[in-house]
NUGUKE-120086 format. One record per residue (C-alpha): x, y, z; residue in three letters. Coordinates in pm, whole numbers, padded with zeros to 5 digits, always signed. Layout:
X, Y, Z, ALA;
...
END
This chain:
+05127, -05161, -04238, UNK;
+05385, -05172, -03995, UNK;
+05677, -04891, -03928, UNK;
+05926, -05068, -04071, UNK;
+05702, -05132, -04416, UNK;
+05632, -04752, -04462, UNK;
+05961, -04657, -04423, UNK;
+06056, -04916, -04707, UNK;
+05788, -04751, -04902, UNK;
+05881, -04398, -04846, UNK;
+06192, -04493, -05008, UNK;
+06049, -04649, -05321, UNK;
+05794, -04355, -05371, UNK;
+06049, -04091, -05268, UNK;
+06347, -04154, -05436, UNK;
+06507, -04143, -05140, UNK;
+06882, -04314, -05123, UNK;
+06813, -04524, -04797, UNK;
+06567, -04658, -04537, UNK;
+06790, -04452, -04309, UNK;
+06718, -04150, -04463, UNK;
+06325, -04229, -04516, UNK;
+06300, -04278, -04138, UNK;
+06477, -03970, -04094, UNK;
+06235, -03791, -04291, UNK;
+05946, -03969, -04089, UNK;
+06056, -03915, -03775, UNK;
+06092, -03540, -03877, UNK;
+05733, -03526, -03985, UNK;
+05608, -03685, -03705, UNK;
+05805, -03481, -03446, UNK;
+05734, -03183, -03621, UNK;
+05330, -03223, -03619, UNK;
+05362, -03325, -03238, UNK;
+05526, -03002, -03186, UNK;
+05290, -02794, -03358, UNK;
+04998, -02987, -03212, UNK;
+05152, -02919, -02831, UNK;
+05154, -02546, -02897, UNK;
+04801, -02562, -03008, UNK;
+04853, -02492, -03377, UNK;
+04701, -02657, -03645, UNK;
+04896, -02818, -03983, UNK;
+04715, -02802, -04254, UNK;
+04834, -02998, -04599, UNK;
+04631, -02907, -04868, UNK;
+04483, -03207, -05043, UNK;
+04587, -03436, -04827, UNK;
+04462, -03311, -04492, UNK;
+04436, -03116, -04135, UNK;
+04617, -03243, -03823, UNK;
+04409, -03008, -03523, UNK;
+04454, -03003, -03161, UNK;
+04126, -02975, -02991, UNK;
+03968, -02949, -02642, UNK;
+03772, -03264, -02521, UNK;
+03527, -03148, -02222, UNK;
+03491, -03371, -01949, UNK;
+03270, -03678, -01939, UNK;
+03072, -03873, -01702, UNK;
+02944, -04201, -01780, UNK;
+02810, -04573, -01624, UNK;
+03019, -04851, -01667, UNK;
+02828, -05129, -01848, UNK;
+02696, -05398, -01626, UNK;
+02762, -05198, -01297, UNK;
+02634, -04962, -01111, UNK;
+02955, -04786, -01112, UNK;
+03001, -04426, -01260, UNK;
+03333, -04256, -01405, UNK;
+03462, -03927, -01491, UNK;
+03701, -03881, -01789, UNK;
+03863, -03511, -01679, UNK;
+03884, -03271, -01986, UNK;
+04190, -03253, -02235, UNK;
+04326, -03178, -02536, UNK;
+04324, -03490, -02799, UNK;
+04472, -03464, -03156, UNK;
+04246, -03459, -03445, UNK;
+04289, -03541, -03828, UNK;
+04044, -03433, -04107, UNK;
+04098, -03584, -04428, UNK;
+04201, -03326, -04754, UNK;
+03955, -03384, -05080, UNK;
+04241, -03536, -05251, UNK;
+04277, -03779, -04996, UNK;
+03951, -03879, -04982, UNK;
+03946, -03903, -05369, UNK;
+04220, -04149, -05418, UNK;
+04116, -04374, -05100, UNK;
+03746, -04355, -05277, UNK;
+03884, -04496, -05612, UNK;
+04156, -04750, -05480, UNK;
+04032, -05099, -05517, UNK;
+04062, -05320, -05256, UNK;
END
C-alpha cells in the first residue's frame, strides 16, 4: 500500500474530514515515534505494538564470491515488536 492509499484509508476508518487532515495526523505519528526513537525511548501501544531503539554491534563479514572482507561499524537501528492484538487480527485476516 502506497502513502497516498493509507492516507485515503485513515480517512475512511477515522472519520476524519479530509485526506489533508489524515496526513496531518500521519505525519504527526511518524515524526513523533522518530523523535522518541532518537532520544532512545521506547513507544509502546498496547495491543498493537512496541517501536524500540536498539544498539546493533559491529559486524565483520566475507563478501560472497570474493575474497574480500567488510566491516559494518556499530549503530543504533529501530525495532518494532508486534502487540497480541496485532498479531491476532493479521492471524485471522484472510488473504
Amino acid at each position: 500500500m502506497k502513502k497516498s492509499e493509507f492516507i485515503e484509508l485513515v480517512a475512511s476508518v477515522g472519520n476524519l474530514s479530509s485526506k489533508k487532515e489524515a496526513e496531518r495526523a500521519i505525519n504527526a505519528f511518524t515524526n513523533a515515534v522518530e523523535e522518541a526513537l532518537a532520544k532512545k525511548e521506547s513507544v509502546a501501544l498496547v495491543g498493537f505494538g512496541t517501536f524500540t531503539a536498539v544498539e546493533v554491534p559491529e559486524k565483520s563479514g566475507i563478501v560472497p564470491g570474493t575474497d574480500k572482507t567488510y566491516t559494518k561499524p556499530a549503530h543504533t537501528a529501530p525495532k518494532f515488536k508486534a502487540g497480541q492484538t496485532l498479531k491476532d487480527e493479521v492471524a485471522k485476516a484472510t488473504i
